[in-house]
Biopython code that builds the backbone (N, CA, C, O; Angstrom):
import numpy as np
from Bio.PDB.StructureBuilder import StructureBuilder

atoms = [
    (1, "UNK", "N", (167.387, 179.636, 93.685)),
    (1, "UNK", "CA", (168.182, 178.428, 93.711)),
    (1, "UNK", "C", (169.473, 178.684, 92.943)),
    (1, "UNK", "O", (169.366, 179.088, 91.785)),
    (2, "UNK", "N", (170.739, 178.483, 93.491)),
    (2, "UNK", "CA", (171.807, 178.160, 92.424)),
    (2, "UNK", "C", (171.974, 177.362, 92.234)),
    (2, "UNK", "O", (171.212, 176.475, 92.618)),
    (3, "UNK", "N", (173.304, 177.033, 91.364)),
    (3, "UNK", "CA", (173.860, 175.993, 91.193)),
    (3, "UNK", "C", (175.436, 176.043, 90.432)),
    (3, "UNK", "O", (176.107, 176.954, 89.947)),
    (4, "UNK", "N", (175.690, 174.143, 90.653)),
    (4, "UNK", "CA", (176.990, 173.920, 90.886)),
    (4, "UNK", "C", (177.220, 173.410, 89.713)),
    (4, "UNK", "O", (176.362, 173.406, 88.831)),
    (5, "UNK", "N", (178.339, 172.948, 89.575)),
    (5, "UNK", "CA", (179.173, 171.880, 88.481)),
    (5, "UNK", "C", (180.003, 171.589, 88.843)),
    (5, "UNK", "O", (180.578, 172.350, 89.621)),
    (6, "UNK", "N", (180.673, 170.135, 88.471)),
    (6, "UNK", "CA", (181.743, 169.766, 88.690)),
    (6, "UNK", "C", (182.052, 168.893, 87.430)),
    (6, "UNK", "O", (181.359, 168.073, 86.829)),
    (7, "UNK", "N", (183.394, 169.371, 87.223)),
    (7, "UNK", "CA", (184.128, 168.888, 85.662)),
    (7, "UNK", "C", (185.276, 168.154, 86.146)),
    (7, "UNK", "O", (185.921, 168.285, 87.187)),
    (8, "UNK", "N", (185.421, 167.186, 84.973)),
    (8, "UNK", "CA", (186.986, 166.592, 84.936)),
    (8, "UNK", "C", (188.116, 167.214, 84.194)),
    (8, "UNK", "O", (189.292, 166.856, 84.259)),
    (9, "UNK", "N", (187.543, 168.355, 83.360)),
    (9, "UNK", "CA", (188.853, 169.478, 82.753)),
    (9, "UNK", "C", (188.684, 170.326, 82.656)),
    (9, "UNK", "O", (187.510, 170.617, 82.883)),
    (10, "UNK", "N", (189.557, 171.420, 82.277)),
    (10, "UNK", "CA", (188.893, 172.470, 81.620)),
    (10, "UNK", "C", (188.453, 172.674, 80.542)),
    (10, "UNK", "O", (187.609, 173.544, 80.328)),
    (11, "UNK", "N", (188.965, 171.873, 79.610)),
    (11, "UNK", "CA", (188.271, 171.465, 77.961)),
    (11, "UNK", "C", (187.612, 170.821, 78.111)),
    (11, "UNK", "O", (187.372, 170.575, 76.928)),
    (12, "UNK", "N", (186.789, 170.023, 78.793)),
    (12, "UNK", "CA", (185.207, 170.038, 78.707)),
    (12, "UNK", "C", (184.579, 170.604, 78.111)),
    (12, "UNK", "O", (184.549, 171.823, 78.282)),
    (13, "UNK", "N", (183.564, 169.825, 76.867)),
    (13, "UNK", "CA", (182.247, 170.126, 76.939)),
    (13, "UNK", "C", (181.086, 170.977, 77.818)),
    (13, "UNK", "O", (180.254, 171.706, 77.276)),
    (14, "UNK", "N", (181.166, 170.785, 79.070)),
    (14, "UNK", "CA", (180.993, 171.312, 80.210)),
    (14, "UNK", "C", (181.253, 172.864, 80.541)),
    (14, "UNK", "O", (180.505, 173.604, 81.180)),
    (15, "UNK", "N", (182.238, 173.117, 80.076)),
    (15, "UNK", "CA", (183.186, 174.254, 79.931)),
    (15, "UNK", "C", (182.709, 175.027, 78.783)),
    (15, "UNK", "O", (182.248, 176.164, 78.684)),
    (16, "UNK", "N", (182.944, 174.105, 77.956)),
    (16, "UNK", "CA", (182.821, 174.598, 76.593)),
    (16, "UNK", "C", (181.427, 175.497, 75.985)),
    (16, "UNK", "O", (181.332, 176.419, 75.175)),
    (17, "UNK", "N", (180.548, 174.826, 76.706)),
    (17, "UNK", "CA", (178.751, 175.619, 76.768)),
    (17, "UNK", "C", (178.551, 176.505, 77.591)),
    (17, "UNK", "O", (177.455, 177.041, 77.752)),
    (18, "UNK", "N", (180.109, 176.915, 78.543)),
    (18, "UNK", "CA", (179.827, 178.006, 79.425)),
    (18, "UNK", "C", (178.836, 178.077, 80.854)),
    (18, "UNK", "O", (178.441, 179.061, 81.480)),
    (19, "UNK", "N", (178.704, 177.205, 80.991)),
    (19, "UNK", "CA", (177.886, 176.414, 82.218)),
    (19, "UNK", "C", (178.623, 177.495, 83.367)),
    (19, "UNK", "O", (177.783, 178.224, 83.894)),
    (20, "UNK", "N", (179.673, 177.664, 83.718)),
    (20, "UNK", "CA", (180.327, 178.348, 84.192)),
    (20, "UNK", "C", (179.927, 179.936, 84.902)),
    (20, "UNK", "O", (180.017, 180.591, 85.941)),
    (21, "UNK", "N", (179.322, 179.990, 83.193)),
    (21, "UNK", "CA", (178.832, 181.547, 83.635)),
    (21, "UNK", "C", (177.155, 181.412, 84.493)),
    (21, "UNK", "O", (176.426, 182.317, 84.900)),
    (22, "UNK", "N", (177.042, 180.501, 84.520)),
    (22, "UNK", "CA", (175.397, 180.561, 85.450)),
    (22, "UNK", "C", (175.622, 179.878, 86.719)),
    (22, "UNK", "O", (174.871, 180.139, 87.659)),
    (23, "UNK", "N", (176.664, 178.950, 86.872)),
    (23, "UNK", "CA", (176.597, 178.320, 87.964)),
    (23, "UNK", "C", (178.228, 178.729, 88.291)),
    (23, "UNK", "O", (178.844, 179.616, 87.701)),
    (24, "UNK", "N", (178.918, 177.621, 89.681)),
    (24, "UNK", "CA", (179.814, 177.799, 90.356)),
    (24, "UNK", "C", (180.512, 176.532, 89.504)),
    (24, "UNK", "O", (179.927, 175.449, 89.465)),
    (25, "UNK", "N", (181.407, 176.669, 89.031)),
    (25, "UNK", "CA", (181.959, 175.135, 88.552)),
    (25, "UNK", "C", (183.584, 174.934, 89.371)),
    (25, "UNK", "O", (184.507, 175.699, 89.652)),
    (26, "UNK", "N", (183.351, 173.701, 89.518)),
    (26, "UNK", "CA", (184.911, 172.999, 89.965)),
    (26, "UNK", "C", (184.735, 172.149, 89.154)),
    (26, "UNK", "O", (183.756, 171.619, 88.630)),
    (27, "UNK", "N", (186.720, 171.987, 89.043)),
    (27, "UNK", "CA", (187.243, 171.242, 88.552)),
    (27, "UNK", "C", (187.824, 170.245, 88.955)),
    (27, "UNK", "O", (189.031, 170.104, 89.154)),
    (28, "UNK", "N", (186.818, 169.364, 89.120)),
    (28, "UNK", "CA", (187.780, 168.098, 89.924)),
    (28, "UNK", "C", (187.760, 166.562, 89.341)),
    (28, "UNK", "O", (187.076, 166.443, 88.325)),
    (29, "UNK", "N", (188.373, 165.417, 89.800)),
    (29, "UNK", "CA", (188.306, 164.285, 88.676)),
    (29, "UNK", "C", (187.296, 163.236, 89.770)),
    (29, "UNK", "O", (187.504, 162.617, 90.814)),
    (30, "UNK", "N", (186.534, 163.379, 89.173)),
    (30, "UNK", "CA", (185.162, 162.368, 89.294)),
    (30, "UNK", "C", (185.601, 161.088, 90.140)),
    (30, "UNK", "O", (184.751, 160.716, 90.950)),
    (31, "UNK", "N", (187.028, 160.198, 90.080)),
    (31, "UNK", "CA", (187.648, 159.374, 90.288)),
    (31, "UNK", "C", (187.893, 159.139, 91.778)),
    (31, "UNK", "O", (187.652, 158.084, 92.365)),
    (32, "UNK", "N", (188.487, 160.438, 92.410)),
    (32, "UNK", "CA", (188.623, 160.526, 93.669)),
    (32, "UNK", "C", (187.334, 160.935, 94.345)),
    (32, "UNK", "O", (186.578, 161.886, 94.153)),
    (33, "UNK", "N", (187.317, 159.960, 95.164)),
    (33, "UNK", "CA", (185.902, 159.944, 96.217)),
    (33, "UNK", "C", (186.084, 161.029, 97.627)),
    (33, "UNK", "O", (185.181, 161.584, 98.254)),
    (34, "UNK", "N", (187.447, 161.093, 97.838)),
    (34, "UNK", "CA", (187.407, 162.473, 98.653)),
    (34, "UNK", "C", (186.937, 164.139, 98.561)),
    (34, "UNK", "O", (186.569, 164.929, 99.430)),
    (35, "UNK", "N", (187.127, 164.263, 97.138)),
    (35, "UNK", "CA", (187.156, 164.916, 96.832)),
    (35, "UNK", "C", (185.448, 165.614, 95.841)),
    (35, "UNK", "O", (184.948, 166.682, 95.488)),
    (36, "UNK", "N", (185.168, 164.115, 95.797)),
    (36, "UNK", "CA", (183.603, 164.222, 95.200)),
    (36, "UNK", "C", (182.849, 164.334, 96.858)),
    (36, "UNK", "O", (181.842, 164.929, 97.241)),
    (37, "UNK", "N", (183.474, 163.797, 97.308)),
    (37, "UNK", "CA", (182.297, 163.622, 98.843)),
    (37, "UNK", "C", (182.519, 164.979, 99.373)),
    (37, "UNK", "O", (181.590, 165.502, 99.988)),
    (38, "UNK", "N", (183.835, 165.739, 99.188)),
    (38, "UNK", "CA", (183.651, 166.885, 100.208)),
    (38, "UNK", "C", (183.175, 167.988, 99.691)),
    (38, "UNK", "O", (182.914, 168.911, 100.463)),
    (39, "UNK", "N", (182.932, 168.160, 98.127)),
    (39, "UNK", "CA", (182.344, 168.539, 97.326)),
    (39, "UNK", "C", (180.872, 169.104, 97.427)),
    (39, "UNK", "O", (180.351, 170.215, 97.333)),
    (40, "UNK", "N", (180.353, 167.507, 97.718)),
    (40, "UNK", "CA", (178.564, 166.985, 97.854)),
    (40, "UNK", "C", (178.100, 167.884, 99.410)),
    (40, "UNK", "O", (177.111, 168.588, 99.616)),
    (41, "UNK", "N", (179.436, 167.462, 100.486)),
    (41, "UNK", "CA", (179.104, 167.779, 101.703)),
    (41, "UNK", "C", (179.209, 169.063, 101.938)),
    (41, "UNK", "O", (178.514, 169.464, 102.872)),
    (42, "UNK", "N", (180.133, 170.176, 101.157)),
    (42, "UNK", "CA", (179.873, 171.711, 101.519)),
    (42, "UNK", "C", (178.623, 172.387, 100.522)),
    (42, "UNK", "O", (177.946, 173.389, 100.754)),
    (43, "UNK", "N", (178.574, 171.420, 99.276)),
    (43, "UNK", "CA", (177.396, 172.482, 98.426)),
    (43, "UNK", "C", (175.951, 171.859, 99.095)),
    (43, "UNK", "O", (175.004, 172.635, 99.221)),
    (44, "UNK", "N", (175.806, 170.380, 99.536)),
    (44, "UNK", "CA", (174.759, 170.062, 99.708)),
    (44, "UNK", "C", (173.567, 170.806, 98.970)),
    (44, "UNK", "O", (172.950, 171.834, 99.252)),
    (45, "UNK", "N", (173.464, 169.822, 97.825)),
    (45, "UNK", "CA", (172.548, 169.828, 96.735)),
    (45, "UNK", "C", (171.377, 168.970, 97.175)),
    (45, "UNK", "O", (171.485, 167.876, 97.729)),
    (46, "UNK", "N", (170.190, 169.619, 96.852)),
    (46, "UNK", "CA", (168.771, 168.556, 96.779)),
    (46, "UNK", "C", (168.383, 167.532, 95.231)),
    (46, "UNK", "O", (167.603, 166.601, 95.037)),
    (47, "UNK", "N", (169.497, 168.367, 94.229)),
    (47, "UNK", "CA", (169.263, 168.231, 92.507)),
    (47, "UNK", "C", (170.589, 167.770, 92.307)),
    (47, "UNK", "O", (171.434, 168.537, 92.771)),
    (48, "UNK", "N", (171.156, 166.449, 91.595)),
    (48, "UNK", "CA", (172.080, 165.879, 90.954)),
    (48, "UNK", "C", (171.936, 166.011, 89.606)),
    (48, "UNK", "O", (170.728, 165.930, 89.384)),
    (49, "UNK", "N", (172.630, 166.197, 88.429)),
    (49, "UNK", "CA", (172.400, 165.765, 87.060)),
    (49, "UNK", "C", (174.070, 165.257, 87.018)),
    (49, "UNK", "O", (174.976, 166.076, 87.171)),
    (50, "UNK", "N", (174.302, 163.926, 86.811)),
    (50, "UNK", "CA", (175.086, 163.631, 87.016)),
    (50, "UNK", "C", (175.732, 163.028, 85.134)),
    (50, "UNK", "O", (175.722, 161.882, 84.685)),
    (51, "UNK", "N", (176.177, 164.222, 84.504)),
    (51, "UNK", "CA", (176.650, 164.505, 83.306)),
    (51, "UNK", "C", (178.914, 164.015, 83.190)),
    (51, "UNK", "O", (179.775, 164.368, 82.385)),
    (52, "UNK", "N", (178.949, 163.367, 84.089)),
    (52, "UNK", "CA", (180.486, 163.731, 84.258)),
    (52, "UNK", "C", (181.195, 162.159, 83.578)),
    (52, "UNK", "O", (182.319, 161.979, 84.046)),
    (53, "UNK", "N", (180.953, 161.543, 83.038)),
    (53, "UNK", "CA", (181.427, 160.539, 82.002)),
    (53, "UNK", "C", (182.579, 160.739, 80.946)),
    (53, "UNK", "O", (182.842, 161.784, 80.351)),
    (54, "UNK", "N", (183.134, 159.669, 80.850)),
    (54, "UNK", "CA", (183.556, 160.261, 78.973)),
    (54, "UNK", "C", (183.184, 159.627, 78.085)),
    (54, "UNK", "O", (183.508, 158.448, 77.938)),
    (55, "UNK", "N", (182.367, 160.314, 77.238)),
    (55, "UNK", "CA", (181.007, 159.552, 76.767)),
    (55, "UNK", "C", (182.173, 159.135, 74.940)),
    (55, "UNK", "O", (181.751, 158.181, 74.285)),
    (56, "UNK", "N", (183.013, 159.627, 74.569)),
    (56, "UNK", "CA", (183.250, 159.491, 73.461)),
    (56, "UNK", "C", (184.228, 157.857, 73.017)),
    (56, "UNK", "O", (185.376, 157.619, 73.390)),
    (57, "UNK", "N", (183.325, 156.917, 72.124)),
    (57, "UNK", "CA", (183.788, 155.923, 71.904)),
    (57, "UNK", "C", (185.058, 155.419, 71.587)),
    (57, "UNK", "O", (185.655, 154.469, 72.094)),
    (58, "UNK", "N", (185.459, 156.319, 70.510)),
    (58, "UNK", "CA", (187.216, 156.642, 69.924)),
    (58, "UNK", "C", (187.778, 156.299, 71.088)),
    (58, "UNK", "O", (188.184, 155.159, 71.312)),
    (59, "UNK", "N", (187.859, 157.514, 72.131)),
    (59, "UNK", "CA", (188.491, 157.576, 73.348)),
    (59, "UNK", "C", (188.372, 156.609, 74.016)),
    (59, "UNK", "O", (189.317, 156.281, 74.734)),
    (60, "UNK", "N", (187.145, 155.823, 73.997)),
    (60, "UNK", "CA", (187.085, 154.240, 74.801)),
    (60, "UNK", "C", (188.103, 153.243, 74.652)),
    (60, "UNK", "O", (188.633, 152.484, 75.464)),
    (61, "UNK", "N", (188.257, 153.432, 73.375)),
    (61, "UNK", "CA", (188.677, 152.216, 72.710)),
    (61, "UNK", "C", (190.527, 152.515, 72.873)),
    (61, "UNK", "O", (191.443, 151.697, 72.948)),
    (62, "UNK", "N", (190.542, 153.721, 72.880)),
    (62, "UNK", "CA", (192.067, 153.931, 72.639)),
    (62, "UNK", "C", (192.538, 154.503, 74.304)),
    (62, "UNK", "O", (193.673, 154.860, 74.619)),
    (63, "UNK", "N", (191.586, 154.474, 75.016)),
    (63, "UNK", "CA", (191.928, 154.412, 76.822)),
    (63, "UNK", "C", (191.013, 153.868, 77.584)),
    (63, "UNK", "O", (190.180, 154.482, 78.251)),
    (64, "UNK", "N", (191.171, 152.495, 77.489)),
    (64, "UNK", "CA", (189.969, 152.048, 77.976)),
    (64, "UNK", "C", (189.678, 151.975, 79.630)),
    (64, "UNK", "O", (188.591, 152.080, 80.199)),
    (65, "UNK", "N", (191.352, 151.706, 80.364)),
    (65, "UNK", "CA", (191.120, 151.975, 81.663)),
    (65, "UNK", "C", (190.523, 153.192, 82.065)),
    (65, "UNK", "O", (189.409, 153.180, 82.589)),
    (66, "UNK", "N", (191.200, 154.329, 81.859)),
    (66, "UNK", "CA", (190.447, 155.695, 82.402)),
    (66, "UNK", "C", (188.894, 155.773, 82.150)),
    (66, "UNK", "O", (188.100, 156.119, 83.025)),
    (67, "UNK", "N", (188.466, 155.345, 80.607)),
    (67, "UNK", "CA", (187.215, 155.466, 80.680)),
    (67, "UNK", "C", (186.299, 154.725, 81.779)),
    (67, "UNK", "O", (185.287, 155.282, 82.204)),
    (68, "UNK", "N", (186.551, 153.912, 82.061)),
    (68, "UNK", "CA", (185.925, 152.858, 82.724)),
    (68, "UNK", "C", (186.462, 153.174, 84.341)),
    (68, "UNK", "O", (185.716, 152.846, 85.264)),
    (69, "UNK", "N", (187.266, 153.568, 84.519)),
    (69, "UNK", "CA", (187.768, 153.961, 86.046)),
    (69, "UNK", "C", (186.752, 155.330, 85.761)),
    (69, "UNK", "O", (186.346, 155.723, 86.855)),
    (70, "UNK", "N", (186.308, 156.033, 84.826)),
    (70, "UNK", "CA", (185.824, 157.734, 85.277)),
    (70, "UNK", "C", (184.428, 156.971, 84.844)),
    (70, "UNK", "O", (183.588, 157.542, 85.539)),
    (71, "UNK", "N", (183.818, 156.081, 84.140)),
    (71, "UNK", "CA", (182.405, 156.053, 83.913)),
    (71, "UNK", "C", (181.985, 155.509, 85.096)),
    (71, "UNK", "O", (181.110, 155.978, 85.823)),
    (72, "UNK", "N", (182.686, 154.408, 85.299)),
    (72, "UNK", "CA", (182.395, 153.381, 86.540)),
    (72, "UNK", "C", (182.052, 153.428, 87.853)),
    (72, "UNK", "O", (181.007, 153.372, 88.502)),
    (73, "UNK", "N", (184.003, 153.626, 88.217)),
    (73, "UNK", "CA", (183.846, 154.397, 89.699)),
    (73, "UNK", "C", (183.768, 155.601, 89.861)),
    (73, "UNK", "O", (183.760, 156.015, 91.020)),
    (74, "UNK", "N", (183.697, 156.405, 88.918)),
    (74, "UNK", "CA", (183.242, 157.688, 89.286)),
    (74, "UNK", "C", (181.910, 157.666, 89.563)),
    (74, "UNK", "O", (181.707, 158.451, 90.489)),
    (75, "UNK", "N", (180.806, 157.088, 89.166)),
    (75, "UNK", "CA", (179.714, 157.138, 89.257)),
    (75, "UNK", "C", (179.475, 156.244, 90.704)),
    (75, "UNK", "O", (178.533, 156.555, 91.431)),
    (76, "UNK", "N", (179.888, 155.734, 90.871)),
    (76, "UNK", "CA", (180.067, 154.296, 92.195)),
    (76, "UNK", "C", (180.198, 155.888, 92.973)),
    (76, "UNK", "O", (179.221, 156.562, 93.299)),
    (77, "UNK", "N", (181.443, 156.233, 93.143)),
    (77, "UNK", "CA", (182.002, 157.765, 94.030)),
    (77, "UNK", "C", (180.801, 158.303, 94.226)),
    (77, "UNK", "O", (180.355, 158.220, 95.370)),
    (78, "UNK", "N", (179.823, 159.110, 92.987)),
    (78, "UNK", "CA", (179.772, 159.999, 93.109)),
    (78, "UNK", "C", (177.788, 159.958, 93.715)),
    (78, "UNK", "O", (177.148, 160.824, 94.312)),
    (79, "UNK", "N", (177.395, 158.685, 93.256)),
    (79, "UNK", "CA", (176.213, 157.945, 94.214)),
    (79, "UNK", "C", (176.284, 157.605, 95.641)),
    (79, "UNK", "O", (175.401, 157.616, 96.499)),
    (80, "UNK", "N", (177.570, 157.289, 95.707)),
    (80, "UNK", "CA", (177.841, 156.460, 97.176)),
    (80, "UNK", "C", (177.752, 158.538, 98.041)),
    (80, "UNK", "O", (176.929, 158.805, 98.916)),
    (81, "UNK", "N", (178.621, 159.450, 97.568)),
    (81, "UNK", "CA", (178.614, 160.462, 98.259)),
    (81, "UNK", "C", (177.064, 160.989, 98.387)),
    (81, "UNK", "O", (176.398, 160.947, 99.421)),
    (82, "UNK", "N", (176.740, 161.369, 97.427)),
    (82, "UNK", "CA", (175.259, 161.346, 96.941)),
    (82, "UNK", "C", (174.111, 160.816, 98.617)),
    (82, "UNK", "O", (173.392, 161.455, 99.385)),
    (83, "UNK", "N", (174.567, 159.194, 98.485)),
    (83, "UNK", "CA", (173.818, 158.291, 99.663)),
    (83, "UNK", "C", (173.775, 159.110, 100.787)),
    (83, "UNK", "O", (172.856, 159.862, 101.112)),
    (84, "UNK", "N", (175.188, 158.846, 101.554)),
    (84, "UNK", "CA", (175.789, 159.430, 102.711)),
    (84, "UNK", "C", (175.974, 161.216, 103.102)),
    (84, "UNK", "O", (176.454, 161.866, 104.030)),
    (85, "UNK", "N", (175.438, 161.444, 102.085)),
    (85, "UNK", "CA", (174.819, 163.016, 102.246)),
    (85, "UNK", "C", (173.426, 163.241, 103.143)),
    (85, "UNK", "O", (173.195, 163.978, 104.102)),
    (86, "UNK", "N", (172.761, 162.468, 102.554)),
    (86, "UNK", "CA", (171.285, 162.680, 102.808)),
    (86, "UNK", "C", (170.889, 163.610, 102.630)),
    (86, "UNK", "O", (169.836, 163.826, 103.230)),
    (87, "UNK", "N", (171.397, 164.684, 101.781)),
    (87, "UNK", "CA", (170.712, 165.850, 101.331)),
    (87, "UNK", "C", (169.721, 166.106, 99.706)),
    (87, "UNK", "O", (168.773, 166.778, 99.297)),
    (88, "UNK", "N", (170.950, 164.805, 99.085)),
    (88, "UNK", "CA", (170.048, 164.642, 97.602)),
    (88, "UNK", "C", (168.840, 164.336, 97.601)),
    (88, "UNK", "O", (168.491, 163.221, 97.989)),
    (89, "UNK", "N", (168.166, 165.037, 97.270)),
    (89, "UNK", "CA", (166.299, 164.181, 96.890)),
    (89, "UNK", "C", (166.008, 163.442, 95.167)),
    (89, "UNK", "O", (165.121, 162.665, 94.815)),
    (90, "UNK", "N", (166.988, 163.974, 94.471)),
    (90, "UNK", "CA", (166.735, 163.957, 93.009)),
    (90, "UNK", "C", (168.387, 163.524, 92.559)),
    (90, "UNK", "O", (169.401, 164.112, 92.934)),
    (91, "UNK", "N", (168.317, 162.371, 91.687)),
    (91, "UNK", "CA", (169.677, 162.064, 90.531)),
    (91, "UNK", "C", (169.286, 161.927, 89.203)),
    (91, "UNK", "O", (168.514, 161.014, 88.913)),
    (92, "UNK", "N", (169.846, 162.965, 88.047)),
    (92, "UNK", "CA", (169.417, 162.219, 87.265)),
    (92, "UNK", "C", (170.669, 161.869, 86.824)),
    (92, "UNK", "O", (171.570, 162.699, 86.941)),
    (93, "UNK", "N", (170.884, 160.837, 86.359)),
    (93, "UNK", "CA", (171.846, 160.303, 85.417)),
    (93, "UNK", "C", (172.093, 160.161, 83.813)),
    (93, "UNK", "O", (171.530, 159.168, 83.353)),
    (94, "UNK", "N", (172.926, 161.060, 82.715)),
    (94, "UNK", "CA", (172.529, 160.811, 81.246)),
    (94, "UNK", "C", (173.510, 159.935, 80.955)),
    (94, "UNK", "O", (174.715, 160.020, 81.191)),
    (95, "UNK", "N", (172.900, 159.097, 80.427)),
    (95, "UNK", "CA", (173.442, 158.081, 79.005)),
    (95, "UNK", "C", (173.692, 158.810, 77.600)),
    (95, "UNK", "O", (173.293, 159.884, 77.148)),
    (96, "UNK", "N", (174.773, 157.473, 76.929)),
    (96, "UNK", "CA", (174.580, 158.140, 75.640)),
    (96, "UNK", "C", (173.765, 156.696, 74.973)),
    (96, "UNK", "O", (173.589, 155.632, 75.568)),
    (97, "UNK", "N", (173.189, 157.175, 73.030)),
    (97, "UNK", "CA", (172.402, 155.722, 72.887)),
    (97, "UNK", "C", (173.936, 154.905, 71.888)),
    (97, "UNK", "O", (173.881, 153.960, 71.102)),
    (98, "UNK", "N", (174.975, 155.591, 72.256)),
    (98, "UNK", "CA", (176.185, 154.342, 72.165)),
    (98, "UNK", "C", (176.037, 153.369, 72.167)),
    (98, "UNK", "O", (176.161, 152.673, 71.159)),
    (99, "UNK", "N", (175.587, 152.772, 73.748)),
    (99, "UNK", "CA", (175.462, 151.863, 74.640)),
    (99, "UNK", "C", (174.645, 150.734, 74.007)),
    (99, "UNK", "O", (174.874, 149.529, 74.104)),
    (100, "UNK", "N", (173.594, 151.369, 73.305)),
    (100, "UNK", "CA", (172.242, 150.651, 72.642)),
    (100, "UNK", "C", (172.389, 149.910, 71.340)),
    (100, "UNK", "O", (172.650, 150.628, 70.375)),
    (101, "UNK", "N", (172.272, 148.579, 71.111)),
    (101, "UNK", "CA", (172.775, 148.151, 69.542)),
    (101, "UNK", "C", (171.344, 149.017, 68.866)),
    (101, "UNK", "O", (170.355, 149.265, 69.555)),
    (102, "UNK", "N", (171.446, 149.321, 67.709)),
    (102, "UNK", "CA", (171.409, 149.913, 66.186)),
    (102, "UNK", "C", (170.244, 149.228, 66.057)),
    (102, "UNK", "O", (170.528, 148.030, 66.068)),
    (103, "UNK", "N", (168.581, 149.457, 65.893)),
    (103, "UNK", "CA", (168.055, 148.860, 65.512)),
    (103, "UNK", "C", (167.667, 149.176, 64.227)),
    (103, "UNK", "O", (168.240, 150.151, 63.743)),
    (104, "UNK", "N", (166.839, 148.609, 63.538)),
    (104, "UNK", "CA", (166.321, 149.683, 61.829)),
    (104, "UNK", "C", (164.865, 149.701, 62.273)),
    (104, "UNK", "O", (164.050, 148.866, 61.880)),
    (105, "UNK", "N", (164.608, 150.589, 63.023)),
    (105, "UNK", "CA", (163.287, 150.915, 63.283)),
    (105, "UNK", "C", (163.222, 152.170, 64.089)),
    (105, "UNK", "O", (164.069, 152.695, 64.811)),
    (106, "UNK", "N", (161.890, 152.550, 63.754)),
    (106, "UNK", "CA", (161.928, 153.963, 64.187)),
    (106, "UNK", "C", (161.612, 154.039, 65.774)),
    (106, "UNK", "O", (161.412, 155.098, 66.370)),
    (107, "UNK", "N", (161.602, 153.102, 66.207)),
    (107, "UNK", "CA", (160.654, 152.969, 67.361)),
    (107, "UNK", "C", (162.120, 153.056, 68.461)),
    (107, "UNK", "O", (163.133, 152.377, 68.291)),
    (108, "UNK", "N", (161.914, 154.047, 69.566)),
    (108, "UNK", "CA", (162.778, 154.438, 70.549)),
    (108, "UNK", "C", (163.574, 153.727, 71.592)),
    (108, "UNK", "O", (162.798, 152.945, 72.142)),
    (109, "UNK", "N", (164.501, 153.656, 72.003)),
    (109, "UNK", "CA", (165.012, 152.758, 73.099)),
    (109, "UNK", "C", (163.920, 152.534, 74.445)),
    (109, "UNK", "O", (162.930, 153.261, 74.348)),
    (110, "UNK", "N", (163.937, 151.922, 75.295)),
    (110, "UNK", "CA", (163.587, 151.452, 76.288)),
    (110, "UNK", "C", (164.395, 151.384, 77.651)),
    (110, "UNK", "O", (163.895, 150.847, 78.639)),
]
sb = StructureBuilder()
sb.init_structure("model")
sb.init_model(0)
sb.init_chain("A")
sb.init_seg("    ")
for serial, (resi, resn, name, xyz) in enumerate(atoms, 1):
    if name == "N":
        sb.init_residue(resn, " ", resi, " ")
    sb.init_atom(name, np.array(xyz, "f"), 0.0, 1.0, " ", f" {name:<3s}", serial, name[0])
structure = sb.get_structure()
């Protein structure tokens, strides 16, 4: 089995762990749906891990459109290509626990 990647930079995180050297990576912006769909349609993947967010809060707060245009509709893009493939069998999708208010207990999100 190989595999793919697709990044929104080259300074990525993504990049940065060298993902590169085991798989095929492109660089493309999550945003455009042409470009995610034609993507999906020449590698036709059975396995999604769909890691391509910008997970860092700072950056939320101080660009909030882009974040939300690349968390949002990129993910809208990159499911909808995903659909209309019919080749995916598997998505996983990661979160960060950002998202999650702070409880004082040891006991794990849900």
């Amino acid at each position: 089995m190989s595999g793919f990647g697709l990044a929104l930079a080259p300074d990525c995180l993504f990049l940065d762990v060298e993902v590169d050297k085991t798989c095929d990576v492109k660089v493309i912006d999550i945003r455009n749906y042409k470009d995610v769909e034609a993507l999906i349609s020449i590698k036709q993947p059975d396995i999604v891990f769909h890691l391509a967010a910008q997970p860092l809060v700072r950056s939320g707060y101080d660009d909030p459109v882009n974040t939300f245009s690349t968390n949002i509709m990129g993910t809208v893009n990159l499911l909808d290509a995903i659909l209309r493939s019919g080749c995916v069998r598997v998505v996983v999708t990661v979160t960060t626990d950002k998202v999650y208010k702070k409880l004082l207990s040891i006991q794990g999100f849900h």
